[in-house]
N, CA, C and O atoms as CSV, one atom per row, in Angstrom:
chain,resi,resn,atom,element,x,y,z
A,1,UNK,N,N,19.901,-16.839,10.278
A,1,UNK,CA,C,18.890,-16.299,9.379
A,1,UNK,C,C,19.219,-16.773,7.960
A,1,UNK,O,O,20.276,-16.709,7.333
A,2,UNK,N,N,17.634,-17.424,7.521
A,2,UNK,CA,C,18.494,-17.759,5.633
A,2,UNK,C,C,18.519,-16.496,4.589
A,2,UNK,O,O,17.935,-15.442,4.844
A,3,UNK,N,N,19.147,-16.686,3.570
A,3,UNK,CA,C,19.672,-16.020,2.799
A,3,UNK,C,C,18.360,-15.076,2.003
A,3,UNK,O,O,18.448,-13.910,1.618
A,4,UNK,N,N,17.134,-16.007,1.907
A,4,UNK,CA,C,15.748,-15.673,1.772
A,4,UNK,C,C,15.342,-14.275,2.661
A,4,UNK,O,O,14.964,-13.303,2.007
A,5,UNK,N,N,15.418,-14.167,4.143
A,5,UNK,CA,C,15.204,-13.242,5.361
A,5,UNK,C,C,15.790,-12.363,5.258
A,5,UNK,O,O,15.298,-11.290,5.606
A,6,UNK,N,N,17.275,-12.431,4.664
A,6,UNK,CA,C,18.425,-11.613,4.424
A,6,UNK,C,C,17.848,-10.571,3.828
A,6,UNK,O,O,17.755,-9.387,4.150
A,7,UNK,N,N,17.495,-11.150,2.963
A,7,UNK,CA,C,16.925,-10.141,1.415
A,7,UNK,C,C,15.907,-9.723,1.898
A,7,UNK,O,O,16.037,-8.580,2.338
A,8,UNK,N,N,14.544,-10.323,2.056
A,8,UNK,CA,C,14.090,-9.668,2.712
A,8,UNK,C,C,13.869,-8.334,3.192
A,8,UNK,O,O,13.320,-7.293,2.831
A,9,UNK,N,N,14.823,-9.011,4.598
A,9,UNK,CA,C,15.224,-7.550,5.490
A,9,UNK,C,C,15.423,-6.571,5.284
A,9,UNK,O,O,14.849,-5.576,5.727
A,10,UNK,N,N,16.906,-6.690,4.044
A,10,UNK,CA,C,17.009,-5.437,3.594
A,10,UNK,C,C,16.512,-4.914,2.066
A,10,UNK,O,O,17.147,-4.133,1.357
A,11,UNK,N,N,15.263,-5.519,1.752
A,11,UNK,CA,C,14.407,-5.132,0.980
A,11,UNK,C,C,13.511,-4.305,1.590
A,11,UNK,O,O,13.169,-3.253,1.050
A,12,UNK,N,N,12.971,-4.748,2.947
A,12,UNK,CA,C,11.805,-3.571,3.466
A,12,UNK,C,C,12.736,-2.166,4.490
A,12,UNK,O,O,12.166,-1.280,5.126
A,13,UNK,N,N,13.958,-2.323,4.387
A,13,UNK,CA,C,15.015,-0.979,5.069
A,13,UNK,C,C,15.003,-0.629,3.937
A,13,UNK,O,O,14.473,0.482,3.947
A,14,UNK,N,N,15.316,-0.948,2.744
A,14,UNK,CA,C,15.639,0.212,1.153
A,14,UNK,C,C,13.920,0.711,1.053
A,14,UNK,O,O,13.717,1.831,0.584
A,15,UNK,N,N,12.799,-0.067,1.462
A,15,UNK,CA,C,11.294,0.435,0.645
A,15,UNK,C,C,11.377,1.632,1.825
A,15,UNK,O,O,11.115,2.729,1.330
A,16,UNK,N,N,11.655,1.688,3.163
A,16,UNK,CA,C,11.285,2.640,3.770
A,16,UNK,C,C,12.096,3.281,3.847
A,16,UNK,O,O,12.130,3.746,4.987
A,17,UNK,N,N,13.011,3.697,3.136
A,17,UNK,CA,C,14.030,4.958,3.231
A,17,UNK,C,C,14.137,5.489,1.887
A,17,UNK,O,O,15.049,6.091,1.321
A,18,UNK,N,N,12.653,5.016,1.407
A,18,UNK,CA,C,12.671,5.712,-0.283
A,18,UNK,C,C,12.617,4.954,-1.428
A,18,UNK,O,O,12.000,5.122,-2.479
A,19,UNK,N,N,13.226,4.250,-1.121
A,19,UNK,CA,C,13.717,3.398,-2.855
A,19,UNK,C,C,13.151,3.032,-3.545
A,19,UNK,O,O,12.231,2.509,-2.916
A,20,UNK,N,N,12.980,2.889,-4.566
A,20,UNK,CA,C,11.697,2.149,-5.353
A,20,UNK,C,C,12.772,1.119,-6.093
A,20,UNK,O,O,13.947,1.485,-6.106
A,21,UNK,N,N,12.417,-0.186,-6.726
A,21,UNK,CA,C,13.212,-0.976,-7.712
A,21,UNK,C,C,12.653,-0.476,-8.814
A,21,UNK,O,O,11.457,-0.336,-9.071
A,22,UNK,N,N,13.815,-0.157,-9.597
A,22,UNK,CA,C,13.130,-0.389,-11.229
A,22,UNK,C,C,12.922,-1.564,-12.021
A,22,UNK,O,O,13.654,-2.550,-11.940
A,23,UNK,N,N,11.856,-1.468,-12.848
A,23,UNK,CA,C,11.461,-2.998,-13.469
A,23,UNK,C,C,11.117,-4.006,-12.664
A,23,UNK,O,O,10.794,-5.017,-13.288
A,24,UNK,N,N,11.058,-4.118,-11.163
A,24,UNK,CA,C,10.756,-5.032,-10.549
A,24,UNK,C,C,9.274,-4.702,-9.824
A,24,UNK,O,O,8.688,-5.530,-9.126
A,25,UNK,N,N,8.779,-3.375,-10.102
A,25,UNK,CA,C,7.821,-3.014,-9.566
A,25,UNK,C,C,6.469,-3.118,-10.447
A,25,UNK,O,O,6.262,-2.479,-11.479
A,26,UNK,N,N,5.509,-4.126,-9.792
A,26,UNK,CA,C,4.826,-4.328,-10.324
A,26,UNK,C,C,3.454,-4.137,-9.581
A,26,UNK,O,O,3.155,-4.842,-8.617
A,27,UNK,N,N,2.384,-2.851,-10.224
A,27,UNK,CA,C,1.485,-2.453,-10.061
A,27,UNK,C,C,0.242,-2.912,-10.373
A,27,UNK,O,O,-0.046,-2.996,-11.567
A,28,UNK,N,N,-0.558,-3.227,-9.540
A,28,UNK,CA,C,-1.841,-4.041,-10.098
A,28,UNK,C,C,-3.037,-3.406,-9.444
A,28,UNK,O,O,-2.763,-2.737,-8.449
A,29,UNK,N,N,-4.199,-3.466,-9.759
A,29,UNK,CA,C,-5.385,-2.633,-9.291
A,29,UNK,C,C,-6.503,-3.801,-9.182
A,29,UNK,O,O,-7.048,-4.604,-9.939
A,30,UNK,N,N,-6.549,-3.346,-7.453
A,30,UNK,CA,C,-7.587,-4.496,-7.058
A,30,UNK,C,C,-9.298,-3.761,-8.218
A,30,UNK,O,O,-9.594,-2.674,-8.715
A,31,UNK,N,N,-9.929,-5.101,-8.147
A,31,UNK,CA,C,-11.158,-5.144,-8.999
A,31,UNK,C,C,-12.089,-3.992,-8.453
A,31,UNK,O,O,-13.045,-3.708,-9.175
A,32,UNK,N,N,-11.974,-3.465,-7.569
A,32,UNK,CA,C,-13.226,-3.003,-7.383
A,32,UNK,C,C,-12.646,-1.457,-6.779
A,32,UNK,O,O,-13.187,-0.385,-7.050
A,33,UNK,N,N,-11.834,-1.563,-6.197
A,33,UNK,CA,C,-11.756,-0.275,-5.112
A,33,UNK,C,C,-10.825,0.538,-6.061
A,33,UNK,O,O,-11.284,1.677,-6.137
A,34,UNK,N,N,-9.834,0.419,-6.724
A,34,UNK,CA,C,-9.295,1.281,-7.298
A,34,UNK,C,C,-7.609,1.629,-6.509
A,34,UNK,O,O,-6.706,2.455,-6.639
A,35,UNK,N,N,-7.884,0.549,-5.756
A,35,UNK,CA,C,-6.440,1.103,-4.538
A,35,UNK,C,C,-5.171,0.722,-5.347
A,35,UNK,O,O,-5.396,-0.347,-5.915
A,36,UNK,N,N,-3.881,1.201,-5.628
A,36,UNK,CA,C,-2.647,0.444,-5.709
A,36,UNK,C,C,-2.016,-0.741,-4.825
A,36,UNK,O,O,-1.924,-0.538,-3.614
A,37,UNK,N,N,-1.675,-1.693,-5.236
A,37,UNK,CA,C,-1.052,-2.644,-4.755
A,37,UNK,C,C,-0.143,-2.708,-5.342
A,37,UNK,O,O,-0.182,-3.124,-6.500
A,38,UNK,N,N,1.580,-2.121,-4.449
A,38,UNK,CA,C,2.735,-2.802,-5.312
A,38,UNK,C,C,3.016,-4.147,-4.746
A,38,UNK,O,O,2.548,-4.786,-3.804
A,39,UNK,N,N,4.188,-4.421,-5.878
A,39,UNK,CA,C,4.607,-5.872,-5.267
A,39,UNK,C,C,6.137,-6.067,-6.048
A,39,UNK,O,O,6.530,-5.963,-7.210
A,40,UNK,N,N,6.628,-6.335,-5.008
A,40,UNK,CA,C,8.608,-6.250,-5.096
A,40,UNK,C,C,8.354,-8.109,-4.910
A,40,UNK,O,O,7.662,-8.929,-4.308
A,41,UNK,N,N,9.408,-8.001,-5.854
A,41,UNK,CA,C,9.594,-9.701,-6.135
A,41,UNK,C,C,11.172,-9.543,-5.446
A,41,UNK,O,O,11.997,-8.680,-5.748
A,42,UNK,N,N,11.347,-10.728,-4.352
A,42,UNK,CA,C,13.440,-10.797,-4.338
A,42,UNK,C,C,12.703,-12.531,-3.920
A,42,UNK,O,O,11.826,-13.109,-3.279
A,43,UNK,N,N,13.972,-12.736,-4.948
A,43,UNK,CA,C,14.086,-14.428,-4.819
A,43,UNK,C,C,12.816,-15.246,-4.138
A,43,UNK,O,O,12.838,-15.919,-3.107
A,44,UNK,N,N,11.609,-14.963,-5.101
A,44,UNK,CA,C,10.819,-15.626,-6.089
A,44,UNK,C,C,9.594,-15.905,-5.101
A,44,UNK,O,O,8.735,-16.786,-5.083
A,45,UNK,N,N,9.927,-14.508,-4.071
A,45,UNK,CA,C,8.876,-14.305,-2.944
A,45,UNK,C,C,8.267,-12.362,-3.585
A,45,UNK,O,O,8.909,-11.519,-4.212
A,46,UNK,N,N,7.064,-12.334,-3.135
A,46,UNK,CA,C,6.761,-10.875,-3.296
A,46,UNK,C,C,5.974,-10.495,-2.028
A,46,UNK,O,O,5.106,-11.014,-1.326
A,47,UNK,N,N,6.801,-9.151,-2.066
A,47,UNK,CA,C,6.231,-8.570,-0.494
A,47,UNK,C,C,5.251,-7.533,-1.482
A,47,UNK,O,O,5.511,-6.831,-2.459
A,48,UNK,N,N,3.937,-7.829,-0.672
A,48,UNK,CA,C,2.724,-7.106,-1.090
A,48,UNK,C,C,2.676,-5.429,-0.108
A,48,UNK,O,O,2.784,-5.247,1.105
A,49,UNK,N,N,2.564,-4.881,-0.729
A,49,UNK,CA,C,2.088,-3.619,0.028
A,49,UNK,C,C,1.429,-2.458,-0.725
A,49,UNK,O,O,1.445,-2.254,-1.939
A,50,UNK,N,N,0.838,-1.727,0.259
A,50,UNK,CA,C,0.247,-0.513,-0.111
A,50,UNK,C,C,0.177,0.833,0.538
A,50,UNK,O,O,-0.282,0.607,1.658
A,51,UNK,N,N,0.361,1.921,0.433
A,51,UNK,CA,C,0.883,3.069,0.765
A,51,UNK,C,C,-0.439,3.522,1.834
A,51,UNK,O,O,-1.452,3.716,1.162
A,52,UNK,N,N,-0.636,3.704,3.113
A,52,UNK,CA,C,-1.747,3.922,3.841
A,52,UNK,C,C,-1.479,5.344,4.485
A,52,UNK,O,O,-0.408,5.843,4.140
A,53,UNK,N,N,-2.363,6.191,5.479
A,53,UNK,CA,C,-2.525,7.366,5.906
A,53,UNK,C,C,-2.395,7.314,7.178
A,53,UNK,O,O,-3.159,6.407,7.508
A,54,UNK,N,N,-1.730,7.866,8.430
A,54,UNK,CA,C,-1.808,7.597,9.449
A,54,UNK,C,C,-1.654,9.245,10.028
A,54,UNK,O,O,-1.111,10.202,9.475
A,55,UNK,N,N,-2.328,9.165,11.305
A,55,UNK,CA,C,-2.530,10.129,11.892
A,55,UNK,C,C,-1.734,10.428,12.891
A,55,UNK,O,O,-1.385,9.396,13.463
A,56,UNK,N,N,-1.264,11.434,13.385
A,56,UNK,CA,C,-0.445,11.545,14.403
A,56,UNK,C,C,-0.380,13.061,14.638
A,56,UNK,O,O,-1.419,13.478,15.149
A,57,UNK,N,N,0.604,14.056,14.395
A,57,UNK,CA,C,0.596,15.311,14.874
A,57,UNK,C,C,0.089,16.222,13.511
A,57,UNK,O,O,-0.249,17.406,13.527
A,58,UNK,N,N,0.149,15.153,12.132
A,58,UNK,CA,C,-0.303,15.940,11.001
A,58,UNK,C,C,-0.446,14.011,9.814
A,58,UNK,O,O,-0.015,12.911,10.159
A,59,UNK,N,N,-0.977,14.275,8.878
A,59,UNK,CA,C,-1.493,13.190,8.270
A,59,UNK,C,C,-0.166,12.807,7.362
A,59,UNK,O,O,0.339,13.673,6.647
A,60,UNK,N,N,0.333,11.570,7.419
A,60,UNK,CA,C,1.504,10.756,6.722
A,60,UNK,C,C,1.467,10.046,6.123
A,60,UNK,O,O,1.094,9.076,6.783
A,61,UNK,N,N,1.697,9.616,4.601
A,61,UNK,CA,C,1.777,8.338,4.378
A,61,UNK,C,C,2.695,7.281,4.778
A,61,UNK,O,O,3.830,7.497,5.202
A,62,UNK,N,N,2.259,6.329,4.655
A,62,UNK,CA,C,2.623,5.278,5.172
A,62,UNK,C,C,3.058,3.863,4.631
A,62,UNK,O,O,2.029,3.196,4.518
A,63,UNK,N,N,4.378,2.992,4.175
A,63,UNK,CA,C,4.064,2.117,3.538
A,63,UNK,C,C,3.977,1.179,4.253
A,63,UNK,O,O,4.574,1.092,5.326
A,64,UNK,N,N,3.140,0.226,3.733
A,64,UNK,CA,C,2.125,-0.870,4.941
A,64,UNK,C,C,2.607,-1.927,4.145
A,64,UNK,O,O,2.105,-1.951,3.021
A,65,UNK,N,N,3.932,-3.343,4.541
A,65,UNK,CA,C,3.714,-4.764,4.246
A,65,UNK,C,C,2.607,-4.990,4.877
A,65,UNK,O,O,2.223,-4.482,5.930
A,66,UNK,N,N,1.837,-6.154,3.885
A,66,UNK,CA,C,0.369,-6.862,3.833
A,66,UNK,C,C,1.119,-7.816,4.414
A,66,UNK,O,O,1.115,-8.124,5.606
A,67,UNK,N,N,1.907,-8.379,3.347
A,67,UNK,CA,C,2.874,-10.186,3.708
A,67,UNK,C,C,3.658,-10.191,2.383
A,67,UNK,O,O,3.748,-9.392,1.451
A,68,UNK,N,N,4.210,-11.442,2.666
A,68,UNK,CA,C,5.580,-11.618,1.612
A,68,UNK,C,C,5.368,-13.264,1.626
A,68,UNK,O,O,5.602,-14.035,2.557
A,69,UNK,N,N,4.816,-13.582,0.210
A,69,UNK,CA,C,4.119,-14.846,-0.099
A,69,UNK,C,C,4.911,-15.093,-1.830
A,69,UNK,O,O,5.452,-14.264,-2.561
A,70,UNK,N,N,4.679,-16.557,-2.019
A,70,UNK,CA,C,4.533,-16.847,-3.310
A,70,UNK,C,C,4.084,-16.411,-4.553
A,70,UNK,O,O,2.895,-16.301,-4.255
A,71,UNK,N,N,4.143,-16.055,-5.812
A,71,UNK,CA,C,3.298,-15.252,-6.715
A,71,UNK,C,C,1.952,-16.283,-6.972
A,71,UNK,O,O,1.127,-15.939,-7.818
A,72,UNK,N,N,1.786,-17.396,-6.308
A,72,UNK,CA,C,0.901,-18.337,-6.856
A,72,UNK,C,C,-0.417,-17.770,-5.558
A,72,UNK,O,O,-1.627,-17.768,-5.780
A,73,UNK,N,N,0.200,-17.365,-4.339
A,73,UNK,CA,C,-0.668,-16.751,-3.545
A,73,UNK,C,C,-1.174,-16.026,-3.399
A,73,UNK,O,O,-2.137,-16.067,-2.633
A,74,UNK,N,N,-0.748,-14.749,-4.169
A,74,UNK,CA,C,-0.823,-13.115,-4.242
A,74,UNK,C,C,-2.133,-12.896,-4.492
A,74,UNK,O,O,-2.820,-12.291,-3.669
A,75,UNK,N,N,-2.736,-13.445,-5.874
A,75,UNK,CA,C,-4.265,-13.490,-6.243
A,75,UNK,C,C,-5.293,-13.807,-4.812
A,75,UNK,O,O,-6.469,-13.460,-4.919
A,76,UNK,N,N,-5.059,-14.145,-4.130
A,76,UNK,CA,C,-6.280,-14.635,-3.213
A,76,UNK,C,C,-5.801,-13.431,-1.992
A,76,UNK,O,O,-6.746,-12.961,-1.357
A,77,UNK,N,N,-4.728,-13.036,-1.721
A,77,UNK,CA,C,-4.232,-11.680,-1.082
A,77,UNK,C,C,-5.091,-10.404,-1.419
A,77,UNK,O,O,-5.862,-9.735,-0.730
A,78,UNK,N,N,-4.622,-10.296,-2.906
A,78,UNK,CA,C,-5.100,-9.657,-3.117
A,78,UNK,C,C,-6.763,-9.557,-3.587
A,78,UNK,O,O,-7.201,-8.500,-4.041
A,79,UNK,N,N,-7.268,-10.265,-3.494
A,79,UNK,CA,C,-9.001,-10.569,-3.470
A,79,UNK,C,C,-9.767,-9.849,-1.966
A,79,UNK,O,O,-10.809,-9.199,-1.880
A,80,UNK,N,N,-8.667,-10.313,-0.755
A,80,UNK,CA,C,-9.161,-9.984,0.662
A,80,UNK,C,C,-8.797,-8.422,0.512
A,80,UNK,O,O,-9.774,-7.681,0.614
A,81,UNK,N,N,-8.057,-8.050,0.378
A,81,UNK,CA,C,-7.390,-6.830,0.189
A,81,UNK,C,C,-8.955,-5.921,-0.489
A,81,UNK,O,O,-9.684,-5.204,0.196
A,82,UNK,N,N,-9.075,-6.125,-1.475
A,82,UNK,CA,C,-9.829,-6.108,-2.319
A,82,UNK,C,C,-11.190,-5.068,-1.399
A,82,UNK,O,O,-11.675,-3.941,-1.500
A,83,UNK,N,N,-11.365,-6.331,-0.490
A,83,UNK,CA,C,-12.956,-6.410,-0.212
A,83,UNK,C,C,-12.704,-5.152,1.079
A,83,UNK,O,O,-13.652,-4.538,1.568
A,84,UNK,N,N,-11.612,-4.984,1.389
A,84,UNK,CA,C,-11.067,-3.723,2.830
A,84,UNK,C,C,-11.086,-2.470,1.892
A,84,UNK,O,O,-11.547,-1.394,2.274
A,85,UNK,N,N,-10.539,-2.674,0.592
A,85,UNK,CA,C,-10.276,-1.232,0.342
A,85,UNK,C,C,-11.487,-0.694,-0.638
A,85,UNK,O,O,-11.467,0.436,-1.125
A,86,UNK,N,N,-12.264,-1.394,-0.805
A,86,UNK,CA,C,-13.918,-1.062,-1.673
A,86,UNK,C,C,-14.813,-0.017,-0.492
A,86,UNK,O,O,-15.824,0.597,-0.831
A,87,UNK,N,N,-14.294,0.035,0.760
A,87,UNK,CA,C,-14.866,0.428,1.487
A,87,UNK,C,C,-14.288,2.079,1.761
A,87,UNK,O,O,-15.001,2.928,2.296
A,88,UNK,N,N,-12.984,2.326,1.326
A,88,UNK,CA,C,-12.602,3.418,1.353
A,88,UNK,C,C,-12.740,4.428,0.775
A,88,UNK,O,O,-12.675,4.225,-0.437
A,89,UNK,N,N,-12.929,5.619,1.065
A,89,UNK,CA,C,-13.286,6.460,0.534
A,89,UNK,C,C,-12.159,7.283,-1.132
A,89,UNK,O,O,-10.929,7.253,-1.151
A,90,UNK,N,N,-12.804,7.739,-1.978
A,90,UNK,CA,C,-11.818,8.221,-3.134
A,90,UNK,C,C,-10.792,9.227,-2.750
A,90,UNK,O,O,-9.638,9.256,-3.177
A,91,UNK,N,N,-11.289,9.986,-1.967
A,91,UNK,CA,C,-10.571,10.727,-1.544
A,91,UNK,C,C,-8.779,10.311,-0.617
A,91,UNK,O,O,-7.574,10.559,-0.668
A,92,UNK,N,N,-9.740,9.597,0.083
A,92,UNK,CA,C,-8.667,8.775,1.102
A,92,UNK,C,C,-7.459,7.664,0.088
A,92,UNK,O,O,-6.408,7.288,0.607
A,93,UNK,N,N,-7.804,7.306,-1.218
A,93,UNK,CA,C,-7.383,6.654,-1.649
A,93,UNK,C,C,-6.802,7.450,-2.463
A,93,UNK,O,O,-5.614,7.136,-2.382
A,94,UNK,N,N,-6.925,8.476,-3.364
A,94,UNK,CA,C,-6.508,9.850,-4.081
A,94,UNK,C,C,-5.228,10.403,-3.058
A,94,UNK,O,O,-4.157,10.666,-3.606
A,95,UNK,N,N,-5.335,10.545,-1.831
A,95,UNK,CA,C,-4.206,10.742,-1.102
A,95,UNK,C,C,-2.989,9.492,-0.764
A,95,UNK,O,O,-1.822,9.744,-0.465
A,96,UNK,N,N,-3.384,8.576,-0.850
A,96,UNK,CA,C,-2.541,7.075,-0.683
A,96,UNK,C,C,-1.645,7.585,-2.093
A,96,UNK,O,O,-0.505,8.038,-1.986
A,97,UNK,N,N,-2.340,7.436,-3.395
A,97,UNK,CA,C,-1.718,7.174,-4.171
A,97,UNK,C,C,-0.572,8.647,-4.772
A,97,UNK,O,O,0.313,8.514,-5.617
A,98,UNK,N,N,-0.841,9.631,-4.233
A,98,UNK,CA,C,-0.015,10.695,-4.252
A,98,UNK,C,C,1.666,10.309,-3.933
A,98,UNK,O,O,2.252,9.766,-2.996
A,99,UNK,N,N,2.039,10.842,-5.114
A,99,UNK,CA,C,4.208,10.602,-4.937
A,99,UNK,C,C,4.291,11.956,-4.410
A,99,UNK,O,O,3.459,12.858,-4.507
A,100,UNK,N,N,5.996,11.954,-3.549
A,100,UNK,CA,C,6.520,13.133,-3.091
A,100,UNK,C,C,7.767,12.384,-3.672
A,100,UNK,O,O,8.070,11.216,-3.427
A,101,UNK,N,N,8.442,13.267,-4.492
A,101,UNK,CA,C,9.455,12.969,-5.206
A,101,UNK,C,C,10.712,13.608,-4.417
A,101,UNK,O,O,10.486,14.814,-4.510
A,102,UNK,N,N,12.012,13.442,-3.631
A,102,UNK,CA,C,12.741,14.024,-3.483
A,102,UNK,C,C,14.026,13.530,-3.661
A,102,UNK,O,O,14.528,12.682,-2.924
A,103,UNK,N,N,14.763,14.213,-4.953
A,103,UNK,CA,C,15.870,13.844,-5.858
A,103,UNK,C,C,15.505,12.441,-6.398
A,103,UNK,O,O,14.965,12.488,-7.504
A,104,UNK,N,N,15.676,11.182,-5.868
A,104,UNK,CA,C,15.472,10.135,-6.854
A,104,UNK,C,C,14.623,9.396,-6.132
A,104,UNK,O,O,14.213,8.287,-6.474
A,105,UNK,N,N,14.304,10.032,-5.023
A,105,UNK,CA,C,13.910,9.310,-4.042
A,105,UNK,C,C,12.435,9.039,-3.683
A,105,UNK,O,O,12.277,10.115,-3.106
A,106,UNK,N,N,10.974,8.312,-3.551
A,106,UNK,CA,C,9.746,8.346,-2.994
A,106,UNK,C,C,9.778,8.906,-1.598
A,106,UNK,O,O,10.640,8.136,-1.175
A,107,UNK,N,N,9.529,9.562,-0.701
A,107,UNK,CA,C,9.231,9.867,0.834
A,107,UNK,C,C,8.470,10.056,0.540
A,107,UNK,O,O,8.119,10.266,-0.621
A,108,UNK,N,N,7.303,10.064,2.434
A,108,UNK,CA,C,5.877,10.154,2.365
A,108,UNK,C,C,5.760,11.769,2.434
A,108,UNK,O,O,6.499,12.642,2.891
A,109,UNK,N,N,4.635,11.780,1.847
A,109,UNK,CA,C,3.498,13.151,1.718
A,109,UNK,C,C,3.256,13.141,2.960
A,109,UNK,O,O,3.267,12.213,3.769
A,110,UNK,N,N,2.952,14.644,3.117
A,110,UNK,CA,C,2.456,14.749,5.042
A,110,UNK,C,C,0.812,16.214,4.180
A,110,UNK,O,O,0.768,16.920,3.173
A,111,UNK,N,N,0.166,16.033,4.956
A,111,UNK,CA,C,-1.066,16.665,5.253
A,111,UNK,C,C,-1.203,17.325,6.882
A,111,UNK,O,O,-0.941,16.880,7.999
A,112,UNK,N,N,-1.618,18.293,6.491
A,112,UNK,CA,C,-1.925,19.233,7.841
A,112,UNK,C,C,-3.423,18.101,9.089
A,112,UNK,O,O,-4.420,17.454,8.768
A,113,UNK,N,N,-2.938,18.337,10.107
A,113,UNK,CA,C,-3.955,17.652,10.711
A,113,UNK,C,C,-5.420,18.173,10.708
A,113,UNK,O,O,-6.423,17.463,10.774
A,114,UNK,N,N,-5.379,19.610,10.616
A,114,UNK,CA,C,-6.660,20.648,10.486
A,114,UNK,C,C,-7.356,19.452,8.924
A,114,UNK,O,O,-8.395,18.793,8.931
A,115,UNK,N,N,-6.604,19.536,8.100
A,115,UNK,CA,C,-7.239,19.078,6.909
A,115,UNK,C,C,-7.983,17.566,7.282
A,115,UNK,O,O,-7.117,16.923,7.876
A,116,UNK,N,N,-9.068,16.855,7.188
A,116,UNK,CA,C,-9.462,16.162,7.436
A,116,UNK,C,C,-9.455,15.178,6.033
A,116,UNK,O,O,-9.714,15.617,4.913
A,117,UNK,N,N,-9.078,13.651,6.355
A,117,UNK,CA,C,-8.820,12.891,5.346
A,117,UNK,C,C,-9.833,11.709,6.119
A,117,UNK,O,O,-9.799,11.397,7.309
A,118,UNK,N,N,-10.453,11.335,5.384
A,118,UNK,CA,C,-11.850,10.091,6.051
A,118,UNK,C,C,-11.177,8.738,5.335
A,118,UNK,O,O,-11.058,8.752,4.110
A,119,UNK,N,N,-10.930,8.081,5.763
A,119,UNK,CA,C,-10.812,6.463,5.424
A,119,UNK,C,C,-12.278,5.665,4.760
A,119,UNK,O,O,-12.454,5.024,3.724
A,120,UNK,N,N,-12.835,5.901,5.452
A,120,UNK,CA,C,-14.029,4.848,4.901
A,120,UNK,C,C,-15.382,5.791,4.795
A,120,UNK,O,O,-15.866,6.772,5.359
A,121,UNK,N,N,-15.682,4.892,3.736
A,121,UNK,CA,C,-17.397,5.588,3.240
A,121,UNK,C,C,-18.371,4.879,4.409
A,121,UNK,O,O,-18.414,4.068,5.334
A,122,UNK,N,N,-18.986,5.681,3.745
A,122,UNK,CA,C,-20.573,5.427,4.747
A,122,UNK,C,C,-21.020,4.174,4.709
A,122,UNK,O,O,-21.499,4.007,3.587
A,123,UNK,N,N,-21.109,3.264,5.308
A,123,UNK,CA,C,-21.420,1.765,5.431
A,123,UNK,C,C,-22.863,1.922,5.015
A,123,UNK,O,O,-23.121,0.976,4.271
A,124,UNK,N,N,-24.122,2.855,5.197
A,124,UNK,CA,C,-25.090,3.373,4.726
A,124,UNK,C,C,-24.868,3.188,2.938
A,124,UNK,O,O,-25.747,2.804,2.166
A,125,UNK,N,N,-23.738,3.498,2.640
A,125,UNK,CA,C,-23.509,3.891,0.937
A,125,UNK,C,C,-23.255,2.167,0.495
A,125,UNK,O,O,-23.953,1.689,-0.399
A,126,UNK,N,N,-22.381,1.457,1.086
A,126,UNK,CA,C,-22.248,-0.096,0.995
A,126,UNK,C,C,-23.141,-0.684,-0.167
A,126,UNK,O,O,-24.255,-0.838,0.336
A,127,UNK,N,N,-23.166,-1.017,-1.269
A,127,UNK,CA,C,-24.079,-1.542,-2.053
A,127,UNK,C,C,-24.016,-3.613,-1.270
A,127,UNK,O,O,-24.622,-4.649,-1.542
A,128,UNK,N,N,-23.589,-3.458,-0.881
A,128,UNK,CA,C,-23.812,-5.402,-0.592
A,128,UNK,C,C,-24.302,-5.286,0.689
A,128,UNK,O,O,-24.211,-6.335,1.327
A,129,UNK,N,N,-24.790,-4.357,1.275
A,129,UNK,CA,C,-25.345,-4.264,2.351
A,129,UNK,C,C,-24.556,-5.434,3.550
A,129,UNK,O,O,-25.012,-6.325,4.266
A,130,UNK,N,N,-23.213,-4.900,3.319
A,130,UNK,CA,C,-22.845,-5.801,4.840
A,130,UNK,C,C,-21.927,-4.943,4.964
A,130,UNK,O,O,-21.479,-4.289,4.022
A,131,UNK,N,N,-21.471,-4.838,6.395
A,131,UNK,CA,C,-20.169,-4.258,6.898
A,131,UNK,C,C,-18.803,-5.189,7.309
A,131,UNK,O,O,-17.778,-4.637,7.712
């Protein structure tokens, strides 16, 4: 494995057991939807991701790698990205972007399953009329 994978690797074991980097975290807001996109730079690659909702015995966040690309690529990533999360609802995205702070640490927020969290708007509501 190269030294590139290395890092990597144990870049996405530190994102999911909490960690955030300082100063290396860089927050950007796709054009239209309003969603967070972070992006962790290690040796001169950035792993794109964004915090998602998943269902199971009660509602979780979730952090979701997109991919781990060039910074010269990220823009067109994040364009597709873009056009998935215009479709989501505020609410659903109001819960993505929610912190659970414990000691220094990010862990995910959990939601009761009774509570209902909707992902996507009404394709009816769609102003470009396509799905």
């Amino acid at each position: 494995m190269t030294a590139i994978g290395k890092s990597v690797i144990n870049l996405l074991l530190k994102l999911s057991s909490g960690w955030r980097p300082k100063g290396r975290n860089i927050e950007s807001v796709c054009e239209r939807s309003l969603h967070i996109i972070k992006q962790f730079k290690v040796q001169g690659l950035y792993t794109i991701c964004t915090i998602d909702i998943v269902k199971e015995s009660n509602y979780t966040q979730a952090l979701k790698v997109w991919d781990i690309l060039p910074l010269e690529d990220v823009p067109n990533l994040v364009k597709r990205m873009d056009d998935i999360f215009v479709r989501y609802t505020d609410d659903y995205i109001n819960h993505c972007k929610e912190k659970y702070i414990e000691g220094n640490l990010e862990v995910p927020k959990t939601w009761a399953a009774s509570s209902e969290i909707v992902r996507f708007k009404n394709l009816a509501d769609n102003k470009s009329g396509s799905d």
